[in-house]
C-alpha positions as CSV (number, residue, x, y, z in Angstrom):
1,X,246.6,-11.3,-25.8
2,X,244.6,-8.1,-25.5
3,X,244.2,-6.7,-21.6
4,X,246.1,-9.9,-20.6
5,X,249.9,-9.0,-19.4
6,X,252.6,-11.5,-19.3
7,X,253.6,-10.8,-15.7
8,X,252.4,-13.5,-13.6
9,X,251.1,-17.1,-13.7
10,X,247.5,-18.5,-15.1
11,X,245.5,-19.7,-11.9
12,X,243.0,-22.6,-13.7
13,X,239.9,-23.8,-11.4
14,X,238.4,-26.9,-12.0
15,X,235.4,-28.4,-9.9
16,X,236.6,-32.1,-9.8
17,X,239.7,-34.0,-9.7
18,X,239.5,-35.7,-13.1
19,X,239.1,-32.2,-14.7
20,X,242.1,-31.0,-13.0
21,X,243.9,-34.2,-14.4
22,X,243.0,-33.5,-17.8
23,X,244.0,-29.9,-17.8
24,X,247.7,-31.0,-16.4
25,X,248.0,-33.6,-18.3
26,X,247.2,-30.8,-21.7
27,X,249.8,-28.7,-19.8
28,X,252.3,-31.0,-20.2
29,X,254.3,-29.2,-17.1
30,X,253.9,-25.7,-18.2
31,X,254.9,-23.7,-15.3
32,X,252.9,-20.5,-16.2
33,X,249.7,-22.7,-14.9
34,X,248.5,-23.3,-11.4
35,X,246.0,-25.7,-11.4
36,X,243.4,-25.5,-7.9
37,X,240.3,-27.6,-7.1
38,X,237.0,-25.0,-6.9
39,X,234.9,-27.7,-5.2
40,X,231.3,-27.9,-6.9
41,X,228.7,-25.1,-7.3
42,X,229.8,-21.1,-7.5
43,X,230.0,-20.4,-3.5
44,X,232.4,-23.2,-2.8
45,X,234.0,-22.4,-6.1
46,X,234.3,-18.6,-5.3
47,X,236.1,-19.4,-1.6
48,X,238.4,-22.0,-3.1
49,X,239.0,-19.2,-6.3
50,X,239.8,-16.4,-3.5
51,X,242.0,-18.5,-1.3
52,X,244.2,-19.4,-4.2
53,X,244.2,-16.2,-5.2
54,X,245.7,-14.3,-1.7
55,X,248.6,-16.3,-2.7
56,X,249.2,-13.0,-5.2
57,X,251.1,-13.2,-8.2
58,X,248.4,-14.4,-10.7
59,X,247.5,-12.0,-14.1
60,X,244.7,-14.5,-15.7
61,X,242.0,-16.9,-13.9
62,X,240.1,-19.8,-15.6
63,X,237.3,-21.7,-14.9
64,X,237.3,-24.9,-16.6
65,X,236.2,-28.1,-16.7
66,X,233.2,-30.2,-19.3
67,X,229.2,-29.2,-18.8
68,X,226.1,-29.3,-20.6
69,X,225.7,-28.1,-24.0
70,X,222.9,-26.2,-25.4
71,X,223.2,-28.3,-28.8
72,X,222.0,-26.1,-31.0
73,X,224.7,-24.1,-30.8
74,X,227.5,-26.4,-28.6
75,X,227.8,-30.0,-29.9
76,X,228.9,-32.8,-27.6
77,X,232.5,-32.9,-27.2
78,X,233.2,-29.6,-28.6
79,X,234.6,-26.6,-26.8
80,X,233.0,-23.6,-25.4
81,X,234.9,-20.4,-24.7
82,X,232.9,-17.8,-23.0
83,X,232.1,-14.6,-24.0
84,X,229.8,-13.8,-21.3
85,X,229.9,-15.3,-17.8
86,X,226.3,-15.3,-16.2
87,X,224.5,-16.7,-13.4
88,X,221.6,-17.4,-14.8
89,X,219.2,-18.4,-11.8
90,X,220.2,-16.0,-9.5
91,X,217.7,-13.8,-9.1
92,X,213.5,-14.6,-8.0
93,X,210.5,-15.5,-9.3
94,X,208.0,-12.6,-10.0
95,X,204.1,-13.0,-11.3
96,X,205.6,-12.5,-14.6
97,X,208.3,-15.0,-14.4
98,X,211.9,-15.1,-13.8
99,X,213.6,-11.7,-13.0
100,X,217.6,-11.5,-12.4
101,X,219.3,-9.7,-9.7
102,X,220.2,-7.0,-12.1
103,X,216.3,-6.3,-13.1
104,X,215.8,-6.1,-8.9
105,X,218.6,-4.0,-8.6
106,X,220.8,-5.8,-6.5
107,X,224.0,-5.9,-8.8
108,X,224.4,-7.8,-11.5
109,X,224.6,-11.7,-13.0
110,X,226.5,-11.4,-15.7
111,X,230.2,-10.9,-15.9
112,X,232.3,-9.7,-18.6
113,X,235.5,-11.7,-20.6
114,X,237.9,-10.2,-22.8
115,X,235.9,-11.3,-26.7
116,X,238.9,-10.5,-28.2
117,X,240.7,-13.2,-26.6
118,X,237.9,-15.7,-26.7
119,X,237.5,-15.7,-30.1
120,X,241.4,-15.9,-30.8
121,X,241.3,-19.1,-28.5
122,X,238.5,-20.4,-30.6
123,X,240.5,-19.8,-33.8
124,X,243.5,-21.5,-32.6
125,X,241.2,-24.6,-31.1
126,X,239.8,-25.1,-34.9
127,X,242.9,-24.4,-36.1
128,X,244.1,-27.5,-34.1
129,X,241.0,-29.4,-35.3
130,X,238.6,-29.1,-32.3
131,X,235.0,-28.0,-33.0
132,X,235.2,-24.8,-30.8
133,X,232.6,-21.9,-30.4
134,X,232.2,-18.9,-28.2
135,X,229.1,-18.1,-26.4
136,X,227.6,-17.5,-23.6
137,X,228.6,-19.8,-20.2
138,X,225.4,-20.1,-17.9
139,X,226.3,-21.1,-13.9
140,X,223.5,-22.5,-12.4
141,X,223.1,-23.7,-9.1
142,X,220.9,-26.5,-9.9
143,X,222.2,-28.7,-13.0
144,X,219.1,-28.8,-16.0
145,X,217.5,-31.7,-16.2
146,X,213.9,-30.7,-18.3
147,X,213.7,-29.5,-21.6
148,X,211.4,-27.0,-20.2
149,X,213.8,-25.9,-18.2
150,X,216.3,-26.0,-21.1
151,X,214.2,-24.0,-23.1
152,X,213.8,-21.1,-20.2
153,X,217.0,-20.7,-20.1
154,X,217.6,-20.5,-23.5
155,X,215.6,-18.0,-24.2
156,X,216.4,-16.1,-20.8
157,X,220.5,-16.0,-22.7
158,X,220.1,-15.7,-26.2
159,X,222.9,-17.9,-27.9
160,X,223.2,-19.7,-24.1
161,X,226.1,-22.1,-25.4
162,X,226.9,-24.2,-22.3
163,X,225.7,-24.6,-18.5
164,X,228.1,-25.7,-15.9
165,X,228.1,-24.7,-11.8
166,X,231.7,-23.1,-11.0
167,X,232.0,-20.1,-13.5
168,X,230.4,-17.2,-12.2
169,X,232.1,-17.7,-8.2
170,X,235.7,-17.9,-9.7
171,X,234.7,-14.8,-11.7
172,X,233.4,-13.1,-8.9
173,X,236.8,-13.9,-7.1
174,X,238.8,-12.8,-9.7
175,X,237.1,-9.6,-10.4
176,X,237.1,-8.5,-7.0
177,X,241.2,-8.7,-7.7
178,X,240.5,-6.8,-11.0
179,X,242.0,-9.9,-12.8
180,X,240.6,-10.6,-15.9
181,X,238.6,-14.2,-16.3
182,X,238.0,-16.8,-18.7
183,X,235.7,-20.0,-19.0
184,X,236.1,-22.6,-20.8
185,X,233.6,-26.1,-20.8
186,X,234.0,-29.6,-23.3
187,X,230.8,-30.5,-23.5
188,X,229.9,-33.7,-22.0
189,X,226.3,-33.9,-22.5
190,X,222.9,-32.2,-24.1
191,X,221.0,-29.4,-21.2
192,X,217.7,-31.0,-20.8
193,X,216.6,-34.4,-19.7
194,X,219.3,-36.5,-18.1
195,X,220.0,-38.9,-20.2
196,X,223.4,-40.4,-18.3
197,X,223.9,-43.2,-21.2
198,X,224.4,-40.9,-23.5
199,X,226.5,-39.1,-21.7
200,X,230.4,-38.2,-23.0
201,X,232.1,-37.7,-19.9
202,X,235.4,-39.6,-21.1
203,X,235.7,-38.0,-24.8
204,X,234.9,-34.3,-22.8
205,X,238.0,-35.0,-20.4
206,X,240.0,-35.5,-23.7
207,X,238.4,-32.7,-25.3
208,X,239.5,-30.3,-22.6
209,X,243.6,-32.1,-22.0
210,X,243.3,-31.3,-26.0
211,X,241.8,-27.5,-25.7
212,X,244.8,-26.8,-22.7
213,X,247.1,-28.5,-24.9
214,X,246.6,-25.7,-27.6
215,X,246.2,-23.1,-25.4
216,X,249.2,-23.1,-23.8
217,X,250.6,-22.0,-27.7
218,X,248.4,-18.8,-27.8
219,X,248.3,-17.9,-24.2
C-alpha cells in the first residue's frame, strides 16, 4: 500500500475489550497485528497509543473500534474508513460560534491518512460485501446526543461520516513517531439523540471481526 512499508507489525487500538475481541477474532492469529487497549476518550487513548508504541518496531497504527454514524452518509452497521482524522471540539467558543484550534492558531485538529489506502480498503470491504465508505472520522470528547448538536457538527466537517472518542490521540501518538495512521469505525448507532434501543452494538462488533477479516488480505 502506498507510503505504508512492509517492515514491521500493525499496532491496532481499540477503546474497549469487546472491540479488541472482535478485531482478533477477524485476525484469525495474524502475527503482523498487535492488538492494545486505548482506554476511552483521546488523552487516555494517546498515552496508552504512545506506550505501546516505545515498544519500537511498528510501520502502521489503527484506531478502531464501532461509533456513531452520521446516516446520511454512514448507514448503521456499515464501515467507515477515514480519510481525515479530526478533533472536532477542540477548540472554543467565540461570539460567532465555534472556532477550532487551528482558526486560534494553536496547531491544528485535523490529521491527515494516506486516501489512497483508504479508499483501496473500502474497495476491498465492498468487494467482500460490506457497505463501506470513506469519510471524515470526528473525535469528540463528549459523545452527540442532540440533533442540534448533530447538525453543528455536520456542517462544521462537510461529509462528517462517523464520530467516535479514541481517533485523534492515537493519531497524535503515532504522528509524533512519523508513522502513518488509519481509522476505521462499524457503525453502531445514528449521531443525534440517544436512542439506546435502537442501538446495533452486536451487528457493529461483527461488522468490524468482518472488516479485519478482509483487511488482513489487502494490508
Amino acid at each position: 500500500m502506498e507510503h505504508i512499508t512492509s517492515d514491521g507489525r500493525i499496532l491496532v487500538m481499540t477503546a474497549v475489550e469487546g472491540e479488541r475481541e472482535a478485531v482478533l477474532r477477524g485476525l484469525k492469529g495474524d502475527t503482523r497485528f498487535k492488538v492494545e487497549l486505548a482506554g476511552v476518550g483521546a488523552p487516555s487513548a494517546a498515552a496508552s497509543t504512545a506506550l505501546a508504541l516505545a515498544a519500537g518496531g511498528f510501520r502502521l497504527v489503527i484506531s478502531a473500534g464501532i461509533g456513531g454514524g452520521f446516516i446520511e452518509t454512514a448507514a448503521l452497521e456499515s464501515v467507515v474508513v477515514a480519510d481525515a482524522i479530526i478533533a472536532a471540539d477542540l477548540g472554543a467558543e467565540t461570539a460567532n460560534g465555534f472556532s477550532s484550534v487551528d482558526e486560534l492558531g494553536f496547531g491544528s485538529s485535523r490529521i491527515a491518512v494516506n486516501t489512497g489506502a483508504s479508499q483501496r480498503i473500502v474497495q476491498a470491504l465492498r468487494a467482500a460485501g460490506q457497505t463501506a465508505v470513506a469519510g471524515p472520522i470526528l473525535t469528540v470528547t463528549t459523545a452527540t446526543g442532540t440533533s442540534s448538536t448533530a447538525e453543528q457538527l455536520a456542517n462544521r466537517v462537510p461529509g462528517a461520516a462517523a464520530e467516535a472518542m479514541e481517533g485523534y490521540g492515537v493519531a497524535v501518538a503515532a504522528n509524533k513517531l512519523e508513522l502513518p495512521v488509519m481509522e476505521i469505525r462499524t457503525i453502531s448507532n445514528a449521531v443525534g439523540p440517544r436512542d439506546r434501543a435502537a442501538w446495533r452494538i452486536k451487528e457493529a462488533l461483527q461488522a468490524l471481526e468482518a472488516a479485519f477479516s478482509t483487511l488482513t488480505e489487502v494490508i
